[in-house]
FIVEXDREN-437903 format. One record per residue (C-alpha): residue in one letter; x, y, z. Coordinates in steps of 0.5 Angstrom, whole numbers. Last residue first. Example, Ala and Ser with C-alpha at 12.3 -4.5 7.8 and 13.67 -1.06 7.14 Angstrom:
BEGIN
+------+-------+-------+-------+
| zapa |    xx |    yy |    zz |
+------+-------+-------+-------+
|    S |    27 |    -2 |    14 |
|    A |    25 |    -9 |    16 |
+------+-------+-------+-------+
***
This chain:
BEGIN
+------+-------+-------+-------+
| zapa |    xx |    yy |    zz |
+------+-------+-------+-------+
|    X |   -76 |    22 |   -16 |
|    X |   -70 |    27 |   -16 |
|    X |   -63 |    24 |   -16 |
|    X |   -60 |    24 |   -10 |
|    X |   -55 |    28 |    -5 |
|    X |   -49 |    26 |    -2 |
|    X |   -47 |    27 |     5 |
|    X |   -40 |    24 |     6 |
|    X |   -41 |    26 |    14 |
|    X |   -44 |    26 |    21 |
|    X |   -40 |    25 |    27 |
|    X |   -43 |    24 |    35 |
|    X |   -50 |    23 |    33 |
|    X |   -56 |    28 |    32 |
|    X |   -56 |    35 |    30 |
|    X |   -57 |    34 |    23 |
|    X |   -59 |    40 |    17 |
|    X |   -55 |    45 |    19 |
|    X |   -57 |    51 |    15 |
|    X |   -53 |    56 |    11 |
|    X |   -57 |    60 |     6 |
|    X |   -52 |    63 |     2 |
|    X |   -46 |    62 |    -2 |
|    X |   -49 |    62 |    -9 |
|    X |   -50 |    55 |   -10 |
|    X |   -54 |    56 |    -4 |
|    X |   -52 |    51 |     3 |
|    X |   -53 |    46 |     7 |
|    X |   -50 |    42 |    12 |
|    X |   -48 |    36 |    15 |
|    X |   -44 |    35 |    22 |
|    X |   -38 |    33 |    24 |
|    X |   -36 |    35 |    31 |
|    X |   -34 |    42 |    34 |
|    X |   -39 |    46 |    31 |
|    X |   -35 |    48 |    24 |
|    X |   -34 |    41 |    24 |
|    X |   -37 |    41 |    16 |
|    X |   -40 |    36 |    12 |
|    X |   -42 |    39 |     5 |
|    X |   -49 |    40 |     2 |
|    X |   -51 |    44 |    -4 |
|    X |   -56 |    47 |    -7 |
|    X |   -59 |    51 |   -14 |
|    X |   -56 |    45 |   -18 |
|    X |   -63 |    42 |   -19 |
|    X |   -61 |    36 |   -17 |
|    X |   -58 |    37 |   -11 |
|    X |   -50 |    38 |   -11 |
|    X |   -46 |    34 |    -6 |
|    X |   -40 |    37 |    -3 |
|    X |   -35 |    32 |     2 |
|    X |   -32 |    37 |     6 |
|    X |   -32 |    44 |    10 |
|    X |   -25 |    43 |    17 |
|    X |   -28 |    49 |    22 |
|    X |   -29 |    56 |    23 |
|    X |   -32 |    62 |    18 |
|    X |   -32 |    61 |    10 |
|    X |   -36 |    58 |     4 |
|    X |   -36 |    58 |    -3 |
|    X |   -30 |    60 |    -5 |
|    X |   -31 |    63 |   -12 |
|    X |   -27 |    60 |   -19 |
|    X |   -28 |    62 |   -25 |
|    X |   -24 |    61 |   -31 |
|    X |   -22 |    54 |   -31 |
|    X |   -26 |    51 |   -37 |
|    X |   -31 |    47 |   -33 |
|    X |   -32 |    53 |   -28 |
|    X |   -29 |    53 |   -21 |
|    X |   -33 |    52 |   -15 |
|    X |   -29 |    52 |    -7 |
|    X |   -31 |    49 |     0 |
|    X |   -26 |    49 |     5 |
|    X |   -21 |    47 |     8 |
|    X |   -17 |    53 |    12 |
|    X |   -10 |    54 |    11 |
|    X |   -11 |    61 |    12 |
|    X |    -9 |    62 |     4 |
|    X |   -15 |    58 |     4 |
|    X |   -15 |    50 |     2 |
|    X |   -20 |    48 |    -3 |
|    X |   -25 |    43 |    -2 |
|    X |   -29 |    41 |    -9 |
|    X |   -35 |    44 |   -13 |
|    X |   -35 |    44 |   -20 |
|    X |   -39 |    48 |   -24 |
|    X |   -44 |    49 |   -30 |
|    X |   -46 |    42 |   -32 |
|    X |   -53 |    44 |   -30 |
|    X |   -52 |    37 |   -25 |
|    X |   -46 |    39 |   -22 |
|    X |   -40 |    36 |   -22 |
|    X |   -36 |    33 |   -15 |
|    X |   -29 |    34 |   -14 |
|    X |   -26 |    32 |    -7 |
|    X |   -20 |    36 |    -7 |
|    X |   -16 |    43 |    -8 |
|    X |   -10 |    43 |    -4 |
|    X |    -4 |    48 |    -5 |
|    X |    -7 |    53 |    -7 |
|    X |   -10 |    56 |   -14 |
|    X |    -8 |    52 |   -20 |
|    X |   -14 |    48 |   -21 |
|    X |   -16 |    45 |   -28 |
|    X |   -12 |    39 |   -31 |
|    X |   -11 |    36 |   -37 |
|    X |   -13 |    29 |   -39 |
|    X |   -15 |    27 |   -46 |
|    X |   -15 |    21 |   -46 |
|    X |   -18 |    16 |   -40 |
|    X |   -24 |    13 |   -43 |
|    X |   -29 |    18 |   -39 |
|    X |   -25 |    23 |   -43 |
|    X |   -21 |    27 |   -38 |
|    X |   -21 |    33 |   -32 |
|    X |   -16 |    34 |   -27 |
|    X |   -17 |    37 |   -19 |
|    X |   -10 |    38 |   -15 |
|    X |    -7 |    34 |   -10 |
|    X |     0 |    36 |    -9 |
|    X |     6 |    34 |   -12 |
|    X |     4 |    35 |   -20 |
|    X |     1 |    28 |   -20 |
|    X |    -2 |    29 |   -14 |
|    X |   -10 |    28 |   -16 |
|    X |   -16 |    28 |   -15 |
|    X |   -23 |    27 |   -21 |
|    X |   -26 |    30 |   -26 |
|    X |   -30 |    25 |   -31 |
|    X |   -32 |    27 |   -38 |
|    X |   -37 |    25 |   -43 |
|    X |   -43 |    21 |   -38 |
|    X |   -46 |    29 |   -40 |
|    X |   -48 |    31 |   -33 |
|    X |   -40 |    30 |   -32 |
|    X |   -38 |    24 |   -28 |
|    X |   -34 |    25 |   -20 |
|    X |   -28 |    21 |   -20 |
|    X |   -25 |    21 |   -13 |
|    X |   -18 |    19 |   -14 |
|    X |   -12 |    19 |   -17 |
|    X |    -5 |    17 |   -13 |
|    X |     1 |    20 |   -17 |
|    X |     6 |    15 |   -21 |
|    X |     1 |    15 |   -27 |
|    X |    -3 |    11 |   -32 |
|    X |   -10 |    13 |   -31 |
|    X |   -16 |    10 |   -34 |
|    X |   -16 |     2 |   -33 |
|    X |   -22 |    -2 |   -36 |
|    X |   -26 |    -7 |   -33 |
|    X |   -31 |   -11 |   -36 |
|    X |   -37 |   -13 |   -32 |
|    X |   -41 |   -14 |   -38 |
|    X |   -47 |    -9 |   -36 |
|    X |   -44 |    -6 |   -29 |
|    X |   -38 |    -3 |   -34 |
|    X |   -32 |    -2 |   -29 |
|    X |   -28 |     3 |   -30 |
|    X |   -22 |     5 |   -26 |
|    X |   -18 |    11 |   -23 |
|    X |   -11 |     9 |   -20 |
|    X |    -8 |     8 |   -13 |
|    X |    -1 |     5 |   -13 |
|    X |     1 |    -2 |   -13 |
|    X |    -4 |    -5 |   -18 |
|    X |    -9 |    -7 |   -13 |
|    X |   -10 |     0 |   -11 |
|    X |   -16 |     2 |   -13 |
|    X |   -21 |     9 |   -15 |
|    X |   -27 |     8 |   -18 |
|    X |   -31 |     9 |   -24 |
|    X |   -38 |     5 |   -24 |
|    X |   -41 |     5 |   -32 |
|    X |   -48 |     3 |   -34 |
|    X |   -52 |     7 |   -29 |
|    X |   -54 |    12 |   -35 |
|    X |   -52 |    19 |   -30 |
|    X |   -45 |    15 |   -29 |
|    X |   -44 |    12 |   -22 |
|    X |   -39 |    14 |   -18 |
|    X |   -35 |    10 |   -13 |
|    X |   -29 |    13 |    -9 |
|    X |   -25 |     6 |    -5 |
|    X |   -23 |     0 |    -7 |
|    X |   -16 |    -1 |    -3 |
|    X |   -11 |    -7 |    -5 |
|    X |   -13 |   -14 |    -8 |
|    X |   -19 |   -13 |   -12 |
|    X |   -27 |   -13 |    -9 |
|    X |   -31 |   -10 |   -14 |
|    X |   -39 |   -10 |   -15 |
|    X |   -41 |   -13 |    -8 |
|    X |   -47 |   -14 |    -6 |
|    X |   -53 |   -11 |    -1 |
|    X |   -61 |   -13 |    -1 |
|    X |   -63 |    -8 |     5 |
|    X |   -71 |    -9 |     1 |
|    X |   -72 |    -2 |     0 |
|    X |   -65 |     2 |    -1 |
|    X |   -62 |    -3 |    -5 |
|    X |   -55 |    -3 |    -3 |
|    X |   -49 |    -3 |    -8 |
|    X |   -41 |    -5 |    -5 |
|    X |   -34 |    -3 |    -6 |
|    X |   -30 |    -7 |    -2 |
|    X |   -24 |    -6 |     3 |
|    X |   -22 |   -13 |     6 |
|    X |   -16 |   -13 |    11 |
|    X |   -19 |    -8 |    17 |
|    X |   -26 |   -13 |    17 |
|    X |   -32 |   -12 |    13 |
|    X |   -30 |    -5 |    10 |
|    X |   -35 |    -3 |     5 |
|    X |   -33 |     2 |     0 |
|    X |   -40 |     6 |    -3 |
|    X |   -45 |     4 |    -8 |
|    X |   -52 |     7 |    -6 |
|    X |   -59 |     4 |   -10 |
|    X |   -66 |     5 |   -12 |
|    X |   -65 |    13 |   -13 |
|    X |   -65 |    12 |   -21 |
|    X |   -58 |    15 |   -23 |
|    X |   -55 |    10 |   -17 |
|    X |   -53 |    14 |   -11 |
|    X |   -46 |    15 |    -8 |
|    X |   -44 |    13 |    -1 |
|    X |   -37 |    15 |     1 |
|    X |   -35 |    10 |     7 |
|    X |   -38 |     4 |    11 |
|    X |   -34 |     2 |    16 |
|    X |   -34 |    -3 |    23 |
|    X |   -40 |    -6 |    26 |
|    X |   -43 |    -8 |    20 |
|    X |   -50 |    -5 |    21 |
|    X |   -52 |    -2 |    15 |
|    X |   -58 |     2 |    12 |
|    X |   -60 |     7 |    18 |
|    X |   -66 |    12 |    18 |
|    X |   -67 |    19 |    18 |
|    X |   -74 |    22 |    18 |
|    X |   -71 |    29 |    18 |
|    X |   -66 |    33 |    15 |
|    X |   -69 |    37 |    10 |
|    X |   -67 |    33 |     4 |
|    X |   -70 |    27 |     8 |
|    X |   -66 |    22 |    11 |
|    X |   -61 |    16 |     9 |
|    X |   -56 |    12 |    13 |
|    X |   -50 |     8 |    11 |
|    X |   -45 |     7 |    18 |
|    X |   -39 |     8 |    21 |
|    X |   -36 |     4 |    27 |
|    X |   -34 |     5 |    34 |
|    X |   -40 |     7 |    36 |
|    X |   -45 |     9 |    31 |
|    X |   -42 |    14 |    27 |
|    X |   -45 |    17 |    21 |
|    X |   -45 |    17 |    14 |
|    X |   -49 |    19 |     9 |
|    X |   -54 |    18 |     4 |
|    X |   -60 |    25 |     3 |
|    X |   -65 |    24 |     0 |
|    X |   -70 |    28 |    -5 |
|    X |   -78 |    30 |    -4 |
|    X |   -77 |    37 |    -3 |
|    X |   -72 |    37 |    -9 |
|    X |   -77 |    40 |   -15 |
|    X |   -77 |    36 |   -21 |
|    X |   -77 |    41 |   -27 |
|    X |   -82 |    45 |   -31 |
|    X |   -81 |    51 |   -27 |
|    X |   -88 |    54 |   -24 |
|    X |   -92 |    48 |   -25 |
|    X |   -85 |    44 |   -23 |
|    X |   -85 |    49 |   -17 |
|    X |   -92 |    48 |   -15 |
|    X |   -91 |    41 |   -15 |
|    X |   -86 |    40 |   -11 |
|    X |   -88 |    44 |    -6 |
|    X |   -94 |    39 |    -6 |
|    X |   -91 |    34 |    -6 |
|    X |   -86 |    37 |     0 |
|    X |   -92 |    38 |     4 |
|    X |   -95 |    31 |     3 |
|    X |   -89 |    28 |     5 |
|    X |   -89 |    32 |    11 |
|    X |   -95 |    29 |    12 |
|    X |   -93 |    22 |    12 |
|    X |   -93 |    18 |    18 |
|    X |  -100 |    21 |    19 |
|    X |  -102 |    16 |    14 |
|    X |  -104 |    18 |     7 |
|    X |  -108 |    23 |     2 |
|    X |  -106 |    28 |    -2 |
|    X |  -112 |    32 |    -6 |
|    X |  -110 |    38 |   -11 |
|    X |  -113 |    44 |   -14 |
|    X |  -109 |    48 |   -20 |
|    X |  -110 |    54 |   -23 |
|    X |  -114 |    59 |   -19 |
|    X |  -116 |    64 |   -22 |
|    X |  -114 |    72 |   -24 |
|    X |  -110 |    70 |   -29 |
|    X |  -103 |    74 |   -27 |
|    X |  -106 |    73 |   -20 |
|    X |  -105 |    66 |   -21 |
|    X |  -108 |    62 |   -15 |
|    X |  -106 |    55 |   -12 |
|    X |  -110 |    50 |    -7 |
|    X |  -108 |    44 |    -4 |
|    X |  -112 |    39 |     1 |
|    X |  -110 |    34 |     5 |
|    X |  -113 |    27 |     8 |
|    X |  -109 |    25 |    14 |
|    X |  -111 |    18 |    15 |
|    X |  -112 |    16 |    22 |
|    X |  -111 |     8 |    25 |
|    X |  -113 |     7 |    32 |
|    X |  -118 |    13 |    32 |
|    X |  -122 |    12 |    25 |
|    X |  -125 |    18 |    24 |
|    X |  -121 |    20 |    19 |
|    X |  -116 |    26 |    20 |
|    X |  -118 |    33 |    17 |
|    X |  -113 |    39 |    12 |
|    X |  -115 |    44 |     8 |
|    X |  -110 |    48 |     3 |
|    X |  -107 |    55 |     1 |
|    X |  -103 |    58 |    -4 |
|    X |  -102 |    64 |    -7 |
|    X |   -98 |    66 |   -13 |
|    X |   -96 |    73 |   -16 |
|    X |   -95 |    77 |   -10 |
|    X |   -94 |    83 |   -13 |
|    X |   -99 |    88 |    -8 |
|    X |  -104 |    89 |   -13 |
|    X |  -104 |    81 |   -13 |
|    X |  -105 |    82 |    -5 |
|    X |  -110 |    86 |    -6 |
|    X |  -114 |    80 |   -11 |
|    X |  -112 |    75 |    -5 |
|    X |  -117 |    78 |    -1 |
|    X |  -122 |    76 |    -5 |
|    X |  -121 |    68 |    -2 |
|    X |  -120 |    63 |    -8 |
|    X |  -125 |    59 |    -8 |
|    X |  -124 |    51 |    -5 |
|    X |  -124 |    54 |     2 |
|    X |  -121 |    58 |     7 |
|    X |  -125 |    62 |    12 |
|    X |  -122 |    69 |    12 |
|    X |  -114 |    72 |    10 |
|    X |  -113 |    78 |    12 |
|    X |  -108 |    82 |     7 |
|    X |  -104 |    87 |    11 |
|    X |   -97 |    87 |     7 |
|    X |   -94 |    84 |    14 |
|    X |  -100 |    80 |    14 |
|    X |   -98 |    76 |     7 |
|    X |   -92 |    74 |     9 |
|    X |   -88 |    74 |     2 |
|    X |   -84 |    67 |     0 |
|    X |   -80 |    68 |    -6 |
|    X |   -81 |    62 |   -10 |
|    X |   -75 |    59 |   -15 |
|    X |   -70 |    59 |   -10 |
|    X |   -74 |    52 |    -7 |
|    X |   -70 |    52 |     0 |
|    X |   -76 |    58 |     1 |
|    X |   -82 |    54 |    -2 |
|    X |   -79 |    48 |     2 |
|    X |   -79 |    51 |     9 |
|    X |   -86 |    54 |     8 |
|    X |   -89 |    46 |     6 |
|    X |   -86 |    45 |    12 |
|    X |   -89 |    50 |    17 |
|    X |   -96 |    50 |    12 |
|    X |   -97 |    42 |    14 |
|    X |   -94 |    43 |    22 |
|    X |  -100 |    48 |    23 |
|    X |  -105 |    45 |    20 |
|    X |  -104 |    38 |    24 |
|    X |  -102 |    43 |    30 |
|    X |  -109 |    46 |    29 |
|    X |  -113 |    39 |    28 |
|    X |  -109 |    37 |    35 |
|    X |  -112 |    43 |    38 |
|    X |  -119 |    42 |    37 |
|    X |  -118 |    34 |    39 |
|    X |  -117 |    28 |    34 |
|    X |  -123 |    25 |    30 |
|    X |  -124 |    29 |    25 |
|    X |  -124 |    38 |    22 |
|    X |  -123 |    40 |    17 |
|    X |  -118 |    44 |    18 |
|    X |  -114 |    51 |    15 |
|    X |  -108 |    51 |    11 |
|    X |  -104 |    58 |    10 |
|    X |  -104 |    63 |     7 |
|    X |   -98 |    61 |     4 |
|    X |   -95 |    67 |     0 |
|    X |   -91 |    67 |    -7 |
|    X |   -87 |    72 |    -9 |
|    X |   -84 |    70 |   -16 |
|    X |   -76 |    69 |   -16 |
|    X |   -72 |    73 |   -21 |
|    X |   -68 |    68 |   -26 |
|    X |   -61 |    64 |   -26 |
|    X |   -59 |    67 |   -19 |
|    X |   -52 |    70 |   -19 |
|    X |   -45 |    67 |   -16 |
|    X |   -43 |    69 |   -10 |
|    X |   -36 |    72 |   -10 |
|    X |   -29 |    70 |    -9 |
|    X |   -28 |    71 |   -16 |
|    X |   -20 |    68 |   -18 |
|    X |   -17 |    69 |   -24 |
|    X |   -13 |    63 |   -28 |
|    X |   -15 |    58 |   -24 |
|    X |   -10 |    52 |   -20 |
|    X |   -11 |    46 |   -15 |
|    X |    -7 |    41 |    -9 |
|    X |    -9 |    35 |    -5 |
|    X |   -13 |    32 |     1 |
|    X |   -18 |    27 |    -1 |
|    X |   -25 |    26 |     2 |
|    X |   -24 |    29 |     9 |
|    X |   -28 |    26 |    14 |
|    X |   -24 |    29 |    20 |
|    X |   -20 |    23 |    23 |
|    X |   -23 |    16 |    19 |
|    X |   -22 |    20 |    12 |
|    X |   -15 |    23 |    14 |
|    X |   -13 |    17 |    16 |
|    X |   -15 |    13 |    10 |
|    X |   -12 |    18 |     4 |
|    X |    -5 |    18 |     9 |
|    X |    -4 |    11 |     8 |
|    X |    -7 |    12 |     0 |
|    X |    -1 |    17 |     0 |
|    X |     4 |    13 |     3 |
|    X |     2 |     7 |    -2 |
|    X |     0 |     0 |     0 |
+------+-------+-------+-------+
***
């Protein structure tokens, strides 16, 4: 085993780093990027119950959790700016399915969208459902465009919430929205680190493995079935495993001699890049999940990581230290074409490519010698640090929508993940139990 791949593991085990390596850019922006279109207002007036089996002040807690999620998700989404219609002085009456005349005030006031919905429970006290209850108003049309019911167990009213903002932003978009997205990552479980996965936001978080020992740097399958990710059974067997997140069935994809580690899917599933050592020095690889045929990408006497595919499936952009520290490289998806991309800093690592194609984000060293995370344009020519302040930033993964960001970060002490808007802002923790949580990685949409 290299030193470089002794380094590479420690410093995984340590602080969650993903690589550690060196970068360069011709100019350097450090500034935040611009949103690609001006949001439209848009205000909750708010769900109102129906009434079912449970108490007065349970069926306002129902209501109440719906709006306060559904409003959470309105904001993350970029594409609407929430507007409190009473601080505008809009009174809102009795909701139901016809849109409320107040809402015409509010259009004069320009709120371009208002939203609001009905929810009950079941009389069925053992067992209620919720039955939810959604409502859209266009003021550019003067009526109401779109009416919607949700159904299901009380298990799932975030669920209907995050629908329901889905739906509003693929009205308003024509792209999938992200409230019903998931989030892999991994969490200390004693003295082992473990697979888990939770909502975009952070909760209803639920374990995948339980081995005892480590799992590290899950990736998602272009379909959201599946999580490949290095396993290690035992401290002399390092695999690179696939699990299927709704049955638990688990396999292994690569288990050569040596470290089998970084797994990234490609957008159209046939093909796993990985990073292996079995051939004396870490070096990238190809693994076609159809044949099973493997091709080797990197020949080079530096250790090379952390492949992360182009939206296209084209190109990967990967780690390297072949220049004597590690740096982010580009190449064809067959292993030509190399060159690299960062030149600012001694440290630039853990590459991930954003869905639009647009940027690359990884973590960079500051001149501070902090670590943290860092964009840089596919061509090199525009580089931006994302984030600042205390602690050691990680592991970033790109939403689908390529408007967000989450990274781990040990900015409270211990390792936590966060998330953050593509132009630097909007910081939100989105875990807060657990000793060390790390290597997010973020799904497709559904």
């Amino acid at each position: 085993m290299t030193f470089r791949i002794v380094v590479f593991i420690s410093l995984c085990l340590s602080v969650g780093l993903a690589w550690i390596i060196e970068s360069g850019a011709t100019d350097v922006f450090l500034e935040a990027t611009r949103p690609d279109f001006q949001k439209i207002p848009l205000g909750v007036a708010g769900i109102d119950n129906s009434g079912g089996a449970d108490s007065p002040a349970g069926r306002i807690r129902l209501g109440n959790r719906i709006e306060e999620v559904l409003k959470a998700d309105v904001r993350r989404s970029q594409v609407f700016s929430l507007v409190d219609l009473a601080s505008i002085g809009i009174k809102v009456g009795s909701l139901g399915a016809v849109p409320d005349p107040e809402f015409k005030k509010a259009a004069e006031q320009g709120v371009s969208v208002i939203v609001w919905g009905k929810a009950g429970m079941t009389n069925d006290a053992k067992d209620p459902d919720v039955n939810m209850d959604g409502y859209v108003y266009d003021a550019g049309n003067d009526e109401m465009v779109g009416g919607k019911r949700y159904a299901g167990a009380t298990s799932v009213v975030r669920l209907m919430a995050h629908r329901f903002a889905d739906e509003l932003v693929f009205r308003y978009t024509g792209e999938p929205g992200i409230a019903r997205t998931k989030i892999a990552y991994v969490s200390e479980q004693g003295a082992a680190r473990e697979l888990f996965v939770m909502d975009y936001d952070g909760y209803d978080a639920r374990q995948l493995t339980a081995d005892g020992f480590l799992n590290l740097m899950p990736k998602w399958s272009p379909d959201r079935r599946f999580i490949v990710f290095t396993s290690y059974r035992n401290r002399n067997t390092q695999n690179i495993d696939m699990i299927e997140l709704a049955t638990g069935k688990r396999w292994t994809l690569v288990s050569l001699s040596g470290l089998n580690i970084t797994p990234a899917l490609s957008p159209d599933g046939n093909f796993l890049a990985f990073a292996s050592s079995h051939e004396g020095n870490s070096e990238l690889y190809s693994l076609d999940t159809r044949t099973k045929a493997m091709q080797r990408l990197t020949v080079h006497a530096g250790g090379d990581l952390s492949p992360s595919w182009s939206p296209s499936g084209r190109e990967l952009v990967f780690t390297s230290d072949r220049s004597g520290g590690p740096q982010i490289f580009l190449m064809s998806m067959d292993g030509t074409n190399v060159r690299r991309l960062t030149f600012e800093g001694d440290y630039n690592a853990a590459p991930a490519w954003s869905p639009r194609g647009n940027w690359i984000a990884y973590v960079c060293r500051s001149p501070k010698k902090e670590y943290k995370i860092c964009l840089i344009t596919p061509d090199g020519q525009k580089r931006v640090q994302l984030t600042s302040g205390p602690g050691v930033d990680d592991s970033p993964s790109w939403s689908p929508d390529g408007r967000h960001l989450v990274f781990s970060s040990t900015a409270g002490g211990k390792s936590q993940i966060y998330m953050i808007n593509a132009d630097g802002k909007d910081l939100e923790r989105i875990t807060f139990t657990g000793t060390h949580n790390s290597a997010p990685t973020w799904s497709p949409a559904s």
